[in-house]
C-alpha positions as CSV (number, residue, x, y, z in Angstrom):
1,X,-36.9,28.1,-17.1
2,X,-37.9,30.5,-19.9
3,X,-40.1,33.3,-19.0
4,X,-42.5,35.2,-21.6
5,X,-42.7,38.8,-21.4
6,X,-39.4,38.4,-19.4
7,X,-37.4,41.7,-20.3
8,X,-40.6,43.6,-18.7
9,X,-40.0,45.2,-15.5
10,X,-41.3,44.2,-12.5
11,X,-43.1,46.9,-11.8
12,X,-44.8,47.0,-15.1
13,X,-46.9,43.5,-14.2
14,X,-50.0,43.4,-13.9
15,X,-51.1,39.8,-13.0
16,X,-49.8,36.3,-12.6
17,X,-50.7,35.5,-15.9
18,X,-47.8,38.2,-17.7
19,X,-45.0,35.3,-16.3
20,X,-45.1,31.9,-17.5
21,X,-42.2,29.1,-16.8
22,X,-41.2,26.8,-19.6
23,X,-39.4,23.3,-18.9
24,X,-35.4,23.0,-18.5
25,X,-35.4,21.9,-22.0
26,X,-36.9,25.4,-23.7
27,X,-35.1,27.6,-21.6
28,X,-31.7,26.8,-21.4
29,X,-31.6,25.9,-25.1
30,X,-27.7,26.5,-25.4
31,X,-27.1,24.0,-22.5
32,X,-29.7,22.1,-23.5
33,X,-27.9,22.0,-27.2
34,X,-24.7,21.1,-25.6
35,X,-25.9,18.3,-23.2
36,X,-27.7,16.5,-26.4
37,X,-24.3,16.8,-28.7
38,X,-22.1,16.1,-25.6
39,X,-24.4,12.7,-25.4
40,X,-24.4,13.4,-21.5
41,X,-28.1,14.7,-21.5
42,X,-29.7,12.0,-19.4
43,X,-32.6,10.2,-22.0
44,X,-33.3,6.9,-21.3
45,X,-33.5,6.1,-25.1
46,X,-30.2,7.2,-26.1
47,X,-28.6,4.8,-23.3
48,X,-26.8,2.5,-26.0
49,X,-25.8,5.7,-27.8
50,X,-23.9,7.5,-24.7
51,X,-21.8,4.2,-24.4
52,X,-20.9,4.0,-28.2
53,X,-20.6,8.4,-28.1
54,X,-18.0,7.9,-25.2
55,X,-15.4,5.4,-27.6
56,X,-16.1,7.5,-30.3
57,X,-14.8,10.6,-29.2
58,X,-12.1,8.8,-27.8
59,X,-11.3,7.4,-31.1
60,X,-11.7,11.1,-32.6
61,X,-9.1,12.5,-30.9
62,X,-6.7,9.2,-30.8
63,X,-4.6,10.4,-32.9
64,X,-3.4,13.6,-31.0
65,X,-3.3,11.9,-27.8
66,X,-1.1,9.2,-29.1
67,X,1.1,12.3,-30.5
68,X,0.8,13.8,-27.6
69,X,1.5,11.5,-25.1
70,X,4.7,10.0,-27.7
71,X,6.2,13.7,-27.4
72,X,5.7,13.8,-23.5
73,X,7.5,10.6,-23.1
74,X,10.6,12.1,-25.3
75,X,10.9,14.8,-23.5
76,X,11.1,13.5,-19.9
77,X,14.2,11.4,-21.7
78,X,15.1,15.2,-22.8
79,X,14.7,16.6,-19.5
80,X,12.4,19.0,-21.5
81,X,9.9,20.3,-18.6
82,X,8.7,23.2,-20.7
83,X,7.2,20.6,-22.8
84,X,5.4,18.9,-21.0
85,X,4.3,21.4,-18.5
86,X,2.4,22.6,-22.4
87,X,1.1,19.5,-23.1
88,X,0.0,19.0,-19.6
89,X,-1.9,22.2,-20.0
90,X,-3.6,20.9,-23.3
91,X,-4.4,17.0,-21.8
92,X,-6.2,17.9,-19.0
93,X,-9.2,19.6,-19.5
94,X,-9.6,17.6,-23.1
95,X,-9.0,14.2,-21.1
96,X,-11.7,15.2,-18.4
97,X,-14.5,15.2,-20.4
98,X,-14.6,11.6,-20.5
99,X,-15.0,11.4,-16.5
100,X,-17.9,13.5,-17.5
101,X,-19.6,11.3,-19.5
102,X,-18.7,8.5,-17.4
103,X,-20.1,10.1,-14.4
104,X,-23.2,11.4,-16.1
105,X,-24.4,8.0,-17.6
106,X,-23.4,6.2,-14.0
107,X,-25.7,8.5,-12.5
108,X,-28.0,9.0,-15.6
109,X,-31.2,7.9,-13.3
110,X,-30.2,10.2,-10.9
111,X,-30.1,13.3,-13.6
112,X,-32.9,12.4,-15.3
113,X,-35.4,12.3,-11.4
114,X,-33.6,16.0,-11.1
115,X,-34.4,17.0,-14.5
116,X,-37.7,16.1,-14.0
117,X,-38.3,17.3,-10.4
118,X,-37.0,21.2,-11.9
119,X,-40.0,20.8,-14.4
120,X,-42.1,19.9,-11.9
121,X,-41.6,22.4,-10.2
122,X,-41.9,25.0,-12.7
123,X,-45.0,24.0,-14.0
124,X,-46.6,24.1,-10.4
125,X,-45.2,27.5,-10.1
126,X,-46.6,29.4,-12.8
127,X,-49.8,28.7,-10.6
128,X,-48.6,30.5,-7.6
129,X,-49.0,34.2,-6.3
130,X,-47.2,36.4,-8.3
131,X,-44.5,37.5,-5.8
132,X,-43.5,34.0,-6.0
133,X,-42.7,34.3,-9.8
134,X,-41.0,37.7,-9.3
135,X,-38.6,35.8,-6.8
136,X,-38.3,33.1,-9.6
137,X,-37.9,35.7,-12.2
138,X,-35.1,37.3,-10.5
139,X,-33.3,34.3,-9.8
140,X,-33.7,33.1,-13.6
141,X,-31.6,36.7,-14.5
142,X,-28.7,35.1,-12.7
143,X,-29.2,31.9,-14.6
144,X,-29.0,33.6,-17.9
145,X,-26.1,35.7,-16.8
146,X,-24.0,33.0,-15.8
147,X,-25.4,30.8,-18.5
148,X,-24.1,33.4,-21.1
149,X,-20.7,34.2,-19.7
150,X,-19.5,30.5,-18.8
151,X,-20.2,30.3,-22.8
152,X,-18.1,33.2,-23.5
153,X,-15.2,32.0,-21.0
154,X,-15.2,28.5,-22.5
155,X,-15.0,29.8,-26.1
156,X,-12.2,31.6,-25.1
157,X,-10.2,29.0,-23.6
158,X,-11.3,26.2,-26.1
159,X,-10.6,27.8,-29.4
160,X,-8.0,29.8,-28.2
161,X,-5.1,27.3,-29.6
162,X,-6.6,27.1,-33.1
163,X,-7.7,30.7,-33.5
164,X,-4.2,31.5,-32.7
165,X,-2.3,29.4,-34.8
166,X,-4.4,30.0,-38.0
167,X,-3.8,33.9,-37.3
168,X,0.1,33.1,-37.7
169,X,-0.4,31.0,-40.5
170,X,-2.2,33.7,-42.2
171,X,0.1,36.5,-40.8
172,X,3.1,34.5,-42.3
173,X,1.4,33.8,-45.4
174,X,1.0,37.5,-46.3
175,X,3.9,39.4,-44.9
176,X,6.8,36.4,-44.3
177,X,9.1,36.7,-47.0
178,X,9.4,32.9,-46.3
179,X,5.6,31.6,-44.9
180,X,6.0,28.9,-42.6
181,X,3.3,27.1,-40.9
182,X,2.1,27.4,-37.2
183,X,0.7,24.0,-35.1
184,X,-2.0,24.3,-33.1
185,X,0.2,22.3,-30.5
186,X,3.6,21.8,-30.9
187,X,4.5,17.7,-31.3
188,X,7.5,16.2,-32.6
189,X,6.5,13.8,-35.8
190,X,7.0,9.7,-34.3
191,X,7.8,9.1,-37.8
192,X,10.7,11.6,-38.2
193,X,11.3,14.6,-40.2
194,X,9.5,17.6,-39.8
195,X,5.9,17.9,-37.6
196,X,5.3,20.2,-40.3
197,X,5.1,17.9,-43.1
198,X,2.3,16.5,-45.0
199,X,0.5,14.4,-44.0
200,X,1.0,15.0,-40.1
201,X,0.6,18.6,-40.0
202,X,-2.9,18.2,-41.4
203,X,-3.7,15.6,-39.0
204,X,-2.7,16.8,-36.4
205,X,-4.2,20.3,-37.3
206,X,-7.5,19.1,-38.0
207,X,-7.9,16.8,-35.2
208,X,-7.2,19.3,-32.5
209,X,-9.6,21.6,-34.1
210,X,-12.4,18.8,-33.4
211,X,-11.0,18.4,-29.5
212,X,-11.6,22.5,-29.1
213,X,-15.3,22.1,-30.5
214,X,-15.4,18.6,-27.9
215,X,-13.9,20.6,-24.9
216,X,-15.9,23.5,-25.9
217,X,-19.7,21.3,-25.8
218,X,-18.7,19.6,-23.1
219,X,-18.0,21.9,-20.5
220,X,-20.8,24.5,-21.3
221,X,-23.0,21.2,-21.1
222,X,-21.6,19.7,-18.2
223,X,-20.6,22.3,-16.0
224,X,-23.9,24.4,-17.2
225,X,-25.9,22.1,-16.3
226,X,-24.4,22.0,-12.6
227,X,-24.8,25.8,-12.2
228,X,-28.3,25.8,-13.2
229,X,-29.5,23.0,-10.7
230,X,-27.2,25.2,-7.6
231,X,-29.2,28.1,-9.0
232,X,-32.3,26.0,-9.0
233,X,-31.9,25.1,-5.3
234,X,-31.3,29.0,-4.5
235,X,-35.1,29.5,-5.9
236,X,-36.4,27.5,-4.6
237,X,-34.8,28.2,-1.2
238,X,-36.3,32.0,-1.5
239,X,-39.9,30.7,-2.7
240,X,-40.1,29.0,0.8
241,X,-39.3,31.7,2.7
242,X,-41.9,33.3,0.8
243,X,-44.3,31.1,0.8
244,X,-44.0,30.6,5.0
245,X,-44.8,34.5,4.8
246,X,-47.8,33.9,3.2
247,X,-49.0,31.2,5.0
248,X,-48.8,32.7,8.0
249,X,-51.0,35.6,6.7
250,X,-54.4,33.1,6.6
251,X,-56.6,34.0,9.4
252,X,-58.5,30.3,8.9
253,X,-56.6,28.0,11.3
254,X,-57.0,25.0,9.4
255,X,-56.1,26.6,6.2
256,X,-53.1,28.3,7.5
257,X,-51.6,24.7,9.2
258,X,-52.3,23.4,5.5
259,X,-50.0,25.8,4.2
260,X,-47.1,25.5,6.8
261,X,-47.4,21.8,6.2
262,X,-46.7,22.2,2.6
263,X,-43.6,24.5,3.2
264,X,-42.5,22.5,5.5
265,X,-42.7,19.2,3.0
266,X,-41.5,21.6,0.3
267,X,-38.3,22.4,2.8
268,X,-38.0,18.7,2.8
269,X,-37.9,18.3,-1.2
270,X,-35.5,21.4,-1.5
271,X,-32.9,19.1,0.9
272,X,-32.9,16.1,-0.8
273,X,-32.7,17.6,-4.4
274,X,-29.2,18.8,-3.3
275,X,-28.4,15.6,-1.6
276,X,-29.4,14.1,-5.7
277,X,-27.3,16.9,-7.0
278,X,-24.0,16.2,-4.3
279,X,-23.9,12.3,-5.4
280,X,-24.4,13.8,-9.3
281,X,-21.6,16.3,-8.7
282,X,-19.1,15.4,-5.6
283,X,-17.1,13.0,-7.7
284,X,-15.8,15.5,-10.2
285,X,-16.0,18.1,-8.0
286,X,-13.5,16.5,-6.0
287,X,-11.3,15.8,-9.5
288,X,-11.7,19.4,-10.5
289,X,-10.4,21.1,-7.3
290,X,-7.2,18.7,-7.4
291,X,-6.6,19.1,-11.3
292,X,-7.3,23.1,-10.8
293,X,-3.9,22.8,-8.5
294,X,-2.0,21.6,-11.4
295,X,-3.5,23.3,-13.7
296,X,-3.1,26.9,-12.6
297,X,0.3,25.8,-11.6
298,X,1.2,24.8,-14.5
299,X,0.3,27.7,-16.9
300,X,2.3,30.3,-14.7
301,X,5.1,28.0,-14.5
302,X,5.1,28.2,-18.3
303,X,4.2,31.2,-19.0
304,X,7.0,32.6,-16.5
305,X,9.6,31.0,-19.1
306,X,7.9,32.0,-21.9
307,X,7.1,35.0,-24.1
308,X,3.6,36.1,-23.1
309,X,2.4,37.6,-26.5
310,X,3.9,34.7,-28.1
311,X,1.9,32.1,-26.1
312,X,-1.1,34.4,-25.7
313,X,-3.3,31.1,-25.7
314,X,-1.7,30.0,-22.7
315,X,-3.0,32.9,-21.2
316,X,-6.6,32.4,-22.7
317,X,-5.9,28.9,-20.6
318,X,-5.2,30.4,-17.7
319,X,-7.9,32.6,-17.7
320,X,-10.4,30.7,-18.7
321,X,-9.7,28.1,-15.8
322,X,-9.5,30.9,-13.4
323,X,-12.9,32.1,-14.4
324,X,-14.2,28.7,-14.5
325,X,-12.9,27.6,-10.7
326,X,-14.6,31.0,-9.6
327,X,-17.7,30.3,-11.1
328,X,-17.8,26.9,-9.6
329,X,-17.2,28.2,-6.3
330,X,-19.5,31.5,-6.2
331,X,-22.3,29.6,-7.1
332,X,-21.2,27.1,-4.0
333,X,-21.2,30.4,-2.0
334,X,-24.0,31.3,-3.2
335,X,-25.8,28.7,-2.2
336,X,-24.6,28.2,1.2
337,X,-25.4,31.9,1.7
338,X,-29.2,31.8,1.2
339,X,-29.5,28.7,2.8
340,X,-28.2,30.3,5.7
341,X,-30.6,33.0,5.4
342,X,-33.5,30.5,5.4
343,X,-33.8,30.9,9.1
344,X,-33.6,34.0,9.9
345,X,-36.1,34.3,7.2
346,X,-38.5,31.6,8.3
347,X,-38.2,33.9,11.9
348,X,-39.6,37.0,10.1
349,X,-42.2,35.1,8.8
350,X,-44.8,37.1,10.9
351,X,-45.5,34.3,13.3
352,X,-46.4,37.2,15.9
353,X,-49.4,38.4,14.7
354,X,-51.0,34.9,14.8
355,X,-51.6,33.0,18.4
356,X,-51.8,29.7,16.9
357,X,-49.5,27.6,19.1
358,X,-49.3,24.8,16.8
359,X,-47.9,26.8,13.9
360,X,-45.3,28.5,16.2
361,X,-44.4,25.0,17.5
362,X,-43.9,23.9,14.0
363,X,-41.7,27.3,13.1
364,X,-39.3,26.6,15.9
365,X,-38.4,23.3,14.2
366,X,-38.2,24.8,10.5
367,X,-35.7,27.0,11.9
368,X,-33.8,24.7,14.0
369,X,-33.9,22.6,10.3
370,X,-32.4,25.7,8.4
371,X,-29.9,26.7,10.6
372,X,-27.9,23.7,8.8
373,X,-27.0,25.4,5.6
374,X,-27.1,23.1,1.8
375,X,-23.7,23.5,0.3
376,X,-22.0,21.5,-2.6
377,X,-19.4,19.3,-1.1
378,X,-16.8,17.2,-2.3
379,X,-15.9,13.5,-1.5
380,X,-13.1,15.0,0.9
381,X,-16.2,16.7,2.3
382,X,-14.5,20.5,1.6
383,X,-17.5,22.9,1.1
384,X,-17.3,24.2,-2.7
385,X,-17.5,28.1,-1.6
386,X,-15.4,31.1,-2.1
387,X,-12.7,29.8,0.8
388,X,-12.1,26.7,-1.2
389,X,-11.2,29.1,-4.4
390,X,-8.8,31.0,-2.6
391,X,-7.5,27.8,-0.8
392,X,-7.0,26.3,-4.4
393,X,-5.1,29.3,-5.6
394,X,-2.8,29.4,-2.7
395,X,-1.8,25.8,-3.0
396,X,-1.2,26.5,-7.0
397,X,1.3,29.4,-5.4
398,X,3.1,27.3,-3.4
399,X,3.5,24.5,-6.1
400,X,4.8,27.1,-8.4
401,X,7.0,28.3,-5.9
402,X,8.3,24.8,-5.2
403,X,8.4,24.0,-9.4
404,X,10.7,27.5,-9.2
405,X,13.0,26.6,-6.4
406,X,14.2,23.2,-8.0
């Protein structure tokens, strides 16, 4: 949620009125922008036009897929690994964007109640102490953050491929005493002669351009959109603890049970909004973790036959996956971690310098409740976390050394 007056420092505010929280859709305006254009932004009116947007891209990018897939085929008759260890490289993310859009308009209902739940939540807090919005405010920074760099590390692995090959075409054209052209991705023509000929150079040259811009909308929309409702959750784990802190600092009875009833409803809310966001999320999570294997796998196996400068955008790939399986997972961790912290905070609530017994009755239970941590799982039921990212990388390594030993 946008925050006016946000680059002020704490310190520096005076009242509740100097922070005020915008809806999901004026905040995070880049993933906002990508989710519309992605046609996975959950709107009920644009129902009919996520199913038609979902055959047109496929039908965008047809063409290099059919190229694609022809030149795979040809060379497992070759024996060519190389080549299609580099196409698998290319396929994968590109072709995983339509499980995306499948699994955001199955579960479109399901987005749009969390959309509408985080704005709901907002609005209610710009009425609240003004601790509450520091703690907001803090956790919003780390939204931004990660918001901003996921967009840097998805523009690097995206347009990677075409930046790259129109740098050699120009490089050629100017200092080549015979220019020659550069693909974007290397595929034998189905028709014969040369892939370099007109008109299939140009096809194919143009059309993988519009798959980078796809990939490139699609995962900041997508995946942005996941880290900002585990982020969410984190908020809103730290406004409870807070707001349990104040409620136990009312010295009218009835007032004070009010208040631990509502954190104790608002406890409630906070654990099914991640059960919503798990059945939104597990299924690709699940893909992801399992394609991250091949993937990583893949590139080093590559690039270990290959000339590193030469293929620098298979490093850009590498990267960028590596970046993007870490971001997936810290925020997991992330997550887990302050819901773990939730009771031992809810303890240090001050509930000793109140003798109402039914309060302390009621704290006993909110902290048997939060001793069971909210993490993003997948349908295997692994806990998305740091451990999974270093388990994913060590079953890459020992695929590579498998692919290396045969």
């Amino acid at each position: 949620m946008d925050v006016e007056n946000y680059g002020s420092d704490s310190e520096d505010i005076g009242n509740d009125e100097d922070i005020y929280f915008k809806p999901f859709e004026k905040t995070f305006n880049y993933v906002m922008f990508c989710m519309a254009v992605g046609m996975i932004y959950p709107n009920p009116k644009t129902e009919k036009w996520r199913i038609a947007a979902i055959f047109f891209y496929m039908l965008i990018i047809s063409p290099a897929t059919s190229f694609i897939a022809y030149d795979m085929v040809e060379a497992y008759k070759e024996g060519d690994m190389d080549s299609i260890f580099r196409h698998t490289i290319v396929m994968g993310p590109f072709l995983s964007q339509y499980l995306k859009m499948v699994l955001m308009y199955k579960y479109r209902t399901n987005a749009k109640l969390l959309l509408e739940e985080m704005n709901e939540y907002f609005e209610k807090l710009n009425s609240k102490p003004l601790s509450h919005k520091l703690i907001a405010k803090k956790w919003l920074t780390k939204s931004f953050f990660l918001e901003k760099s996921w967009a840097y590390c998805v523009l690097a692995g995206s347009f990677s491929f075409p930046i790259s090959a129109i740098c050699k075409n120009i490089y050629s054209a100017l200092f080549d005493e015979y220019p020659r052209r550069y693909c974007i991705q290397e595929v034998r023509s189905p028709f014969g002669g040369s892939n370099l000929d007109f008109p299939f150079y140009e096809i194919m040259f143009i059309n993988t351009c519009m798959a980078s811009c796809m990939y490139y909308i699609n995962f900041n929309g997508y995946d942005g959109f996941f880290v900002q409702l585990i982020l969410h959750t984190a908020l809103r784990i730290a406004v409870c603890s807070e707001s349990l802190k104040d409620a136990f600092k009312i010295d009218d009875s009835v007032l004070r049970r009010k208040a631990v009833g509502v954190v104790i409803k608002e406890h409630i809310a906070i654990c099914n909004f991640m059960s919503r966001v798990n059945v939104l999320f597990e299924q690709w999570m699940s893909t992801i973790t399992s394609a991250m294997v091949i993937h990583l796998c893949s590139c080093v196996f590559f690039l270990s036959k290959r000339n590193g400068i030469q293929d620098a955008q298979f490093l850009f790939s590498f990267f960028a996956a590596f970046m993007y399986l870490f971001m997936i997972c810290f925020v997991g961790g992330l997550l887990q971690y302050e819901s773990e912290k939730l009771s031992d905070l809810f303890y240090q609530c001050g509930w000793e310098n109140t003798s109402d017994t039914h309060c302390r009755r009621l704290l006993v239970f909110m902290i048997a409740r939060a001793q069971k941590p909210l993490q993003v799982t997948t349908i295997a039921m692994y806990k998305v976390n740091l451990q999974l990212f270093v388990r994913v990388l060590k079953m890459a390594y020992s695929l590579l050394t498998f692919l290396q030993q045969t």
